[in-house]
ZALO-643024 format. One record per residue (C-alpha): residue in one letter; z, y, x. Coordinates in steps of 0.02 Angstrom, whole numbers, plus 32768, in hexadecimal, padded with zeros to 4 digits. Example, Ala and Ser with C-alpha at 12.3 -4.5 7.8 and 13.67 -1.06 7.14 Angstrom:
2
A81867F1F8267;S81657FCB82AC;
***
This chain:
294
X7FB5821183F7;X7FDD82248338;X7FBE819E82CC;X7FCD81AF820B;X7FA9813A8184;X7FC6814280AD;X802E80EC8039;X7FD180717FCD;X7FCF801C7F18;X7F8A7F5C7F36;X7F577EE97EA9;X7F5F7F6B7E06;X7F6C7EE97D9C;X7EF27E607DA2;X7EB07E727E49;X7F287E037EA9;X7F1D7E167F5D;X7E777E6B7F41;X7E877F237F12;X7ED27FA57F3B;X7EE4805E7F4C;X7F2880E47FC2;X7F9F81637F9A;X7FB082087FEF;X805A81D88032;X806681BC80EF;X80B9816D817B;X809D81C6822F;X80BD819982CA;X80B681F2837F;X80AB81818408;X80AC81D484C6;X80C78192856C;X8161818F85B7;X81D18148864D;X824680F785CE;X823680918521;X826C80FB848D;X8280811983D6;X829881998355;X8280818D8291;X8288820D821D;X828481E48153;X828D81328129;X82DE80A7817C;X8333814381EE;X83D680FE81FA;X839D8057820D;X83D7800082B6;X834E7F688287;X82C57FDB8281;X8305801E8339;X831C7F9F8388;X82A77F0D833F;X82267F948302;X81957F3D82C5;X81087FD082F3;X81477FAC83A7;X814B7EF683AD;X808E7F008374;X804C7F9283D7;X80AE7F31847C;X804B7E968432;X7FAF7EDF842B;X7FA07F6C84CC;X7FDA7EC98533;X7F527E6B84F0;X7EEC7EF78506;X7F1C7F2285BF;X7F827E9785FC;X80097F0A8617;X80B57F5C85DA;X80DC800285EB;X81518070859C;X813980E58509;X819E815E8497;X8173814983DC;X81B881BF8371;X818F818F82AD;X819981F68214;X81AD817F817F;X818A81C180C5;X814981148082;X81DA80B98030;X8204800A8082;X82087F788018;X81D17FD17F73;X810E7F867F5F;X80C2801C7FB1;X80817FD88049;X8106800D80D3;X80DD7F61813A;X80277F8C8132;X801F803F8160;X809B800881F9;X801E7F6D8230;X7F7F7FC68234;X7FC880798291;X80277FFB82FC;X7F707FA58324;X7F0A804D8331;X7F9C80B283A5;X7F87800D841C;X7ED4800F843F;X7ECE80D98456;X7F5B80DC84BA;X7EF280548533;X7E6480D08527;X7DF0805784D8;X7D8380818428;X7DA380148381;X7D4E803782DA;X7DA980338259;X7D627F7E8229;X7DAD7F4482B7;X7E5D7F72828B;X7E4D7F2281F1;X7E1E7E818222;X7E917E8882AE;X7F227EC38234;X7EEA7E2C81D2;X7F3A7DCA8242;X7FE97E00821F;X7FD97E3C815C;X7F587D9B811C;X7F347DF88069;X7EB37E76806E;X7EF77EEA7FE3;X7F6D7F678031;X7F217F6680FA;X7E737F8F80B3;X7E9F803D8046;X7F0C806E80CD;X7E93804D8157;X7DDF809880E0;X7E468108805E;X7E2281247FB3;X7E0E806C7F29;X7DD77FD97F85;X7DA87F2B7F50;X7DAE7EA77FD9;X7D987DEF7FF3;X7DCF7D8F80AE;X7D327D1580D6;X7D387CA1817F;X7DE57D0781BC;X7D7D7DC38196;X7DA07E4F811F;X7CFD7E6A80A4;X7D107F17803A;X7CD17F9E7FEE;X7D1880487FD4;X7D1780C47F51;X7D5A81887F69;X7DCE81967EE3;X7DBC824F7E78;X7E2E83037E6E;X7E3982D27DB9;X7EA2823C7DB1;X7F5982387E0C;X7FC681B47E10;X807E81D07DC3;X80E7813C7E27;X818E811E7DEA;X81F880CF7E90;X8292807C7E5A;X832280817EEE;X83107FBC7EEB;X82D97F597F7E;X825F7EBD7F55;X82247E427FE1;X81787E267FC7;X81747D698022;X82077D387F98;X81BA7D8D7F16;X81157D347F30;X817F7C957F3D;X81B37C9C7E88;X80F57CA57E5C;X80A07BF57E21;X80407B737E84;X7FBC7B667DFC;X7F687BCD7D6A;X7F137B917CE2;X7E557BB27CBF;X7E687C267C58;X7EEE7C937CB3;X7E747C8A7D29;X7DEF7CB57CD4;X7E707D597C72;X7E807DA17D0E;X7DCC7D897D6E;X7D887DE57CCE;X7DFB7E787CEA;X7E017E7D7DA4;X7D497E927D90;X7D407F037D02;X7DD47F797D3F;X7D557F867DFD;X7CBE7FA87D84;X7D1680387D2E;X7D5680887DC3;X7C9D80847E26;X7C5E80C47D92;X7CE281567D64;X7D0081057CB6;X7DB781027C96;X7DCB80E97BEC;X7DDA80387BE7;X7E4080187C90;X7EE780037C1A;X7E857F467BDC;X7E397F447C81;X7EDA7F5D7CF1;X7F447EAA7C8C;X7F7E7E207CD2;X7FC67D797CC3;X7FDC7D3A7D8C;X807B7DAA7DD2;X80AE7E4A7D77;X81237E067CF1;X816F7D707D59;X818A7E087DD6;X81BD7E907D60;X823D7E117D22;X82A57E377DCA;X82C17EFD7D82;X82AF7EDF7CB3;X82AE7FA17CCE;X81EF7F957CFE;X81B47F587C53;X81F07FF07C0E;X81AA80637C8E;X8103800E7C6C;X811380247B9D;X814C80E47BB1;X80E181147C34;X803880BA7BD2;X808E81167B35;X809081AB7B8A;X7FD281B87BB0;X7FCD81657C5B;X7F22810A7C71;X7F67805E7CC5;X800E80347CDD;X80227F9F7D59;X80A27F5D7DD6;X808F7F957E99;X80737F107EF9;X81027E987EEA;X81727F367EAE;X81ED7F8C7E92;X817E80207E8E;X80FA80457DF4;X806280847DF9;X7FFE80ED7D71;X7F6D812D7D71;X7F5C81D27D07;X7EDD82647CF0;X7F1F82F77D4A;X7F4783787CD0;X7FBB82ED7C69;X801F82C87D1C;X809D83397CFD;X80B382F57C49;X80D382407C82;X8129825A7D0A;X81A882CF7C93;X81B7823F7C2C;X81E481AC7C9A;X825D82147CEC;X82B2824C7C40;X82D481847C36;X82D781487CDD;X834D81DD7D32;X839481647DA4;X82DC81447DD8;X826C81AC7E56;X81D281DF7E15;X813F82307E7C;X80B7826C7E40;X802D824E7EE1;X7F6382647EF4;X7EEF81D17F4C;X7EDC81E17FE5;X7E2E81D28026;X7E3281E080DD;X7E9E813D80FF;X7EC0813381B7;X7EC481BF822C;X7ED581D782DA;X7EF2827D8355;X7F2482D883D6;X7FD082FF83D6;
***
């Protein structure tokens, strides 16, 4: 069975563990049957002996089809990585939920895609990045009583995201560790207004303001301070025409959002000052999680 499942772009700004997006960059993985445990990894984390031998996908499918069947048996996964580890785009998600999907069809039994959510829940406790990569396209999501609440909206041909991916590694449980205990009222009250302002524009196909709507004052700069670089990305790329400019996940990738026929312009100009970056220009992905016959 083939198991596939996009890149995504979590918070955007304001929305904190709440929104997110998918991107149409995948991670696949072909899991068979076989007499003897084995491994194979093409693109990232290929020459990686950790991902081998302490993969996470397996330790969670093994998890999970156990649960499932009360048995182990053996299986050969062969994975072909494209999302970059470690860089805010949602590697640890996209691994979780195909990990928790490939499990139940490989025990023959049926789970919506609600299911794997909530049960991916369980290992990734913030909503933003498992619930684009399970649904697709921008979704805004709240946990209630240990359950994923959300709502979906297709994302259009005529807006692309330009993502600049810097070849820097950040940890997202020590970036999150430099964040504060507390926020004041009116931090709090900053970045409710634009959380809900930046969803309102995007149900409604209204883009103009989403450069007010997409601030922040919880985690972007105290992040962005671990690559200076990034507040410069941010100015050029906003400069440049991009409609939001925000910090992916907990970085070091950056996100912006951008009509399509002014992609190729901003992605021309952040790599004109950022050669030593990678920048992709990628559509939304709509489809989310997919499953198949190999």
């Amino acid at each position: 069975m083939f198991f596939s499942v996009p890149a995504t772009s979590a918070n955007m700004g304001p929305g904190f563990d709440t929104l997110g997006v998918a991107l149409s960059l995948r991670n696949e993985v072909d899991v068979k049957r076989s007499k003897f445990f084995s491994v194979s990894i093409r693109g990232e984390g290929k020459n990686s002996a950790r991902m081998k031998s302490g993969n996470i996908f397996v330790s969670i499918f093994n998890e999970q089809y156990k649960n499932i069947t009360g048995k182990k048996e053996s299986f050969r996964f062969e994975f072909a990585n494209n999302i970059p580890i470690s860089r805010g785009l949602g590697s640890s998600s996209a691994t979780i939920i195909s990990a928790v999907k490939a499990a139940y069809e490989m025990a023959g039994v049926e789970i919506s895609k609600e299911k794997v959510l909530n049960i991916a829940l369980t290992y990734e406790p913030h909503p933003d990045n498992i619930t684009p990569a399970v649904f697709g396209g921008f979704n805004v999501a709240v946990v209630e009583n240990s359950r994923v609440f959300s709502i979906k909206k297709d994302m259009p041909d005529t807006l692309k995201a330009v993502v600049v991916i810097p070849n820097v590694h950040m940890s997202t449980n020590h970036s999150r560790g430099a964040l504060p205990k507390k926020y004041s009222k009116e931090e709090a009250v900053y970045n409710l207004s634009r959380s809900s302002l930046l969803s309102a524009l995007l149900f409604a196909g209204n883009y103009d303001m989403l450069r007010i709507a997409s601030k922040d004052k919880f985690h972007q700069e105290i992040r962005m301070k671990n690559l200076p670089e990034l507040f410069e990305v941010q100015r050029l790329a906003l400069e440049s025409g991009a409609l939001m400019s925000t910090l992916s996940g907990s970085g070091s990738s950056f996100f912006n959002m951008v009509y399509a026929d002014d992609a190729q312009r901003v992605k021309k100009a952040l790599e004109n000052a950022f050669g030593f970056f990678r920048v992709e220009i990628m559509s939304f992905d709509n489809d989310g999680l997919i499953c198949q016959k190999s």
